[in-house]
C-alpha positions in Angstrom: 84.6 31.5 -26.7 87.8 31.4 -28.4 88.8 33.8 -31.2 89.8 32.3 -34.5 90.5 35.7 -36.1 92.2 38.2 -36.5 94.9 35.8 -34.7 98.3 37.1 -33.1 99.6 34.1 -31.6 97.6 31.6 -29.8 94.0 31.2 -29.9 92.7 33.1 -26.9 89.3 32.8 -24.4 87.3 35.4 -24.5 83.9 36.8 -22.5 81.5 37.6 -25.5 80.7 40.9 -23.9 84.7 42.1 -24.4 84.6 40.5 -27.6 81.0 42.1 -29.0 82.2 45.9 -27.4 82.9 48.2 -29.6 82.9 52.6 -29.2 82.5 53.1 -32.6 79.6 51.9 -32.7 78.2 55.1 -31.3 79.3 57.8 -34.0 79.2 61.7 -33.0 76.8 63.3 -34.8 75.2 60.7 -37.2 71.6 61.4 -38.4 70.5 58.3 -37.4 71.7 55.1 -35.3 73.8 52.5 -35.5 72.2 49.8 -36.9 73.6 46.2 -36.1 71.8 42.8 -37.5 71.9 39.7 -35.6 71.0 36.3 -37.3 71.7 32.9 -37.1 71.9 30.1 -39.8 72.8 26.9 -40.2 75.9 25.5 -42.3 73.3 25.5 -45.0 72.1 28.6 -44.7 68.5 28.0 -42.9 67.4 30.9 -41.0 64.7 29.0 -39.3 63.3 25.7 -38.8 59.3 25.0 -38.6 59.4 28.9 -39.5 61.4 29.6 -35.9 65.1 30.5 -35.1 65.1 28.8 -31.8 65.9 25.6 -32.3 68.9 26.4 -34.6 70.5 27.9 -31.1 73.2 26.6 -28.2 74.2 28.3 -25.5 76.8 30.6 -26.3 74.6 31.8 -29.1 71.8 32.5 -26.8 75.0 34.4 -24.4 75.7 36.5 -27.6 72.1 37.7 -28.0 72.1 39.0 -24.5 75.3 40.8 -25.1 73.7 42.7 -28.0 70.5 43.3 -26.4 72.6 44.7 -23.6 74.6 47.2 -26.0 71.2 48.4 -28.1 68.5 51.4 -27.5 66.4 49.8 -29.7 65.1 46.4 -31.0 63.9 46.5 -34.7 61.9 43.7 -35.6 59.4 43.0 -38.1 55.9 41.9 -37.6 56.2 38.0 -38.6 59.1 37.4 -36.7 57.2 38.6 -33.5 54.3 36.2 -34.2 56.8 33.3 -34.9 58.9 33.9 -32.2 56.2 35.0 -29.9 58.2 37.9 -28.5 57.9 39.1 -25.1 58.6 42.2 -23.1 62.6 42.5 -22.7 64.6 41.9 -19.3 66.1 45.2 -19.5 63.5 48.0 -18.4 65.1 50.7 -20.7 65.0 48.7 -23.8 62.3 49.3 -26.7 60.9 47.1 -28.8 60.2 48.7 -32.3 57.9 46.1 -34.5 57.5 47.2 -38.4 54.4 46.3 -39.8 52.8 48.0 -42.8 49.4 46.1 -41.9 49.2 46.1 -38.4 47.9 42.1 -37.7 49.5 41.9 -34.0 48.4 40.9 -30.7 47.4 44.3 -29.3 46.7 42.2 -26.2 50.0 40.7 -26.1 52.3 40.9 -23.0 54.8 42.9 -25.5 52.6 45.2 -26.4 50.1 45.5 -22.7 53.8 46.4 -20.9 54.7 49.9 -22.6 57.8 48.7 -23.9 57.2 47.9 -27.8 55.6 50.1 -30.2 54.5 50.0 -33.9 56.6 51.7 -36.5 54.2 51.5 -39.1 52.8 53.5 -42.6 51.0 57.5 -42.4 48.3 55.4 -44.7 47.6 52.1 -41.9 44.7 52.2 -39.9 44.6 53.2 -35.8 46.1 51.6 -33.3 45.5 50.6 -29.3 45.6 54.0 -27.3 48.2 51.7 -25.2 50.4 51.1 -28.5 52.5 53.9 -29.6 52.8 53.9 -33.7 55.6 55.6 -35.0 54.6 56.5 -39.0 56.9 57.2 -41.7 56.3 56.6 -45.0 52.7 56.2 -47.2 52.4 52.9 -49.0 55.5 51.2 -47.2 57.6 52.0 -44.2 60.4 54.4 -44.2 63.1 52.8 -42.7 65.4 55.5 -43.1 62.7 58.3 -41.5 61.9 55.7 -39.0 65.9 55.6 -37.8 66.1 59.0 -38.5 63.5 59.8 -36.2 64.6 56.9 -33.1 68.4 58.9 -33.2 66.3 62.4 -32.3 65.2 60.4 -29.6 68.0 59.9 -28.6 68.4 56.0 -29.8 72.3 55.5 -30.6 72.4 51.7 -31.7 69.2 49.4 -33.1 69.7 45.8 -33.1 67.9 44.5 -35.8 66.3 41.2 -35.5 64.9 40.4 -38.4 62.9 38.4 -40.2 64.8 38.1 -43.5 62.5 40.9 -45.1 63.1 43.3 -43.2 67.0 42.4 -43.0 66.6 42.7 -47.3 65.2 46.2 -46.7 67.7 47.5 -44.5 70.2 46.1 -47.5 68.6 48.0 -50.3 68.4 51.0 -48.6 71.6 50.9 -47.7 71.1 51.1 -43.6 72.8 47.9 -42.5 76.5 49.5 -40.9 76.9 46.2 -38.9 76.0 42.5 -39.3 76.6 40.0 -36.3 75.8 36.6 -37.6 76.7 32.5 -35.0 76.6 29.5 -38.0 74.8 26.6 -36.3 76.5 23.4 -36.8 73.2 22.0 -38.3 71.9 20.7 -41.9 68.4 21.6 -42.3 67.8 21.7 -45.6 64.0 22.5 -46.6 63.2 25.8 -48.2 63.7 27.8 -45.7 65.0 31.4 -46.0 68.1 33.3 -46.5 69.5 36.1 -43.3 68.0 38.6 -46.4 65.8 38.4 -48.9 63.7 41.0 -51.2 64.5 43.2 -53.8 68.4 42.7 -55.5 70.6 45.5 -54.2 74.1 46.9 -55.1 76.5 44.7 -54.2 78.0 46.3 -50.8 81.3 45.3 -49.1 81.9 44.3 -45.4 84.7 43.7 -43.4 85.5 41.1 -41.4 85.9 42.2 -37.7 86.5 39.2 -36.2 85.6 35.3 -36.1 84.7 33.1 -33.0 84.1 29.5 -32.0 82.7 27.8 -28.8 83.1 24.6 -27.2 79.2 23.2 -28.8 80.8 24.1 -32.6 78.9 27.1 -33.3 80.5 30.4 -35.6 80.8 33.5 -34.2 81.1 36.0 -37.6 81.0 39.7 -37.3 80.9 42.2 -40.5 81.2 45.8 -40.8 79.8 47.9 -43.4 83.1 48.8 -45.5 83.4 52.8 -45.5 
């Protein structure tokens, strides 16, 4: 990868792990995690194509992903997105998987769920769950995002990746829980009616920063945006 920005001289290689790192990301006495979004579009904004991200993706994009899933507690993912992306246990043994569904229509059976590594964070109001499946529940009629994080940092969780879908992404927006937003532009045209990186209820307009851009040899974007204090 080759950073386009910020820029003191010459463009300059970098490994995506150096240029991903970052110690603020784990704040001293916050309430709840860090809480970093990573998506990928096209030029035209597509978020997925035949309802999946996949084939939107190169190589250096799928580097990146590892990166983050190597600096995160916690992946926060929402229920659809699992299905679509038929999700599977993750390589790291530490690492969680949190799914958020308020209705609870997953593959109990799945080899996410059957391997202890991904639980439900779900509604006090939706039915039981698997005695295998751990359900964290916050919130009646829709989930508590906010509880839910507040909850993973007493656990000790210091930075979720979020993963989408574009729903849950739109939630973390509006209630004003998104600190970090990672996001590789896919030198595609897709066009279709495909979905935006968020979508649901209109939100204050909130300000990011740009902490740095990034290309690779196969053309993708490299953007990353902080929350602006």
């Amino acid at each position: 990868m080759e950073v386009l920005y910020p820029s003191d001289g010459p463009r300059r290689a970098v490994d995506p792990a150096a240029l991903y790192a970052d110690p603020a990301r784990r704040r001293p006495g916050r309430a709840r995690p860090w809480v970093l979004a990573n998506m990928i579009a096209s030029v035209d904004g597509a978020v997925a194509v035949d309802g999946r991200s996949g084939p939107l993706g190169g190589p250096t994009d799928r580097a990146v992903f590892s990166v983050l899933r190597g600096l995160a507690d916690v992946v926060l993912v929402g229920a659809g997105t699992v299905r679509a992306e038929r999700y599977r246990p993750p390589r790291r043994p530490e690492l969680r998987v949190a799914v958020v569904s308020r209705r609870l229509d997953l593959d109990w059976s799945s080899d996410l769920f059957r391997s202890g590594r991904a639980f439900v964070v779900t509604t006090t109001e939706a039915g039981p769950v698997p005695d295998h499946v751990e359900a964290l529940r916050a919130g009646r009629d829709e989930v508590d995002l906010a509880a839910a994080l507040g909850e993973l940092g007493r656990r000790g969780g210091e930075v979720v990746l979020c993963e989408g879908g574009p729903s849950l992404n739109g939630a973390l927006v509006v209630a004003g829980l998104l600190d970090e937003l990672c996001l590789t532009v896919a030198p595609l045209l897709v066009g279709g009616t495909s979905g935006r990186v968020a979508v649901g209820p209109a939100a204050p307009l909130q300000g990011l920063a740009v902490a740095h851009v990034a290309t690779a040899d196969d053309g993708y974007l490299f953007l990353r945006y902080l929350r602006s204090a």
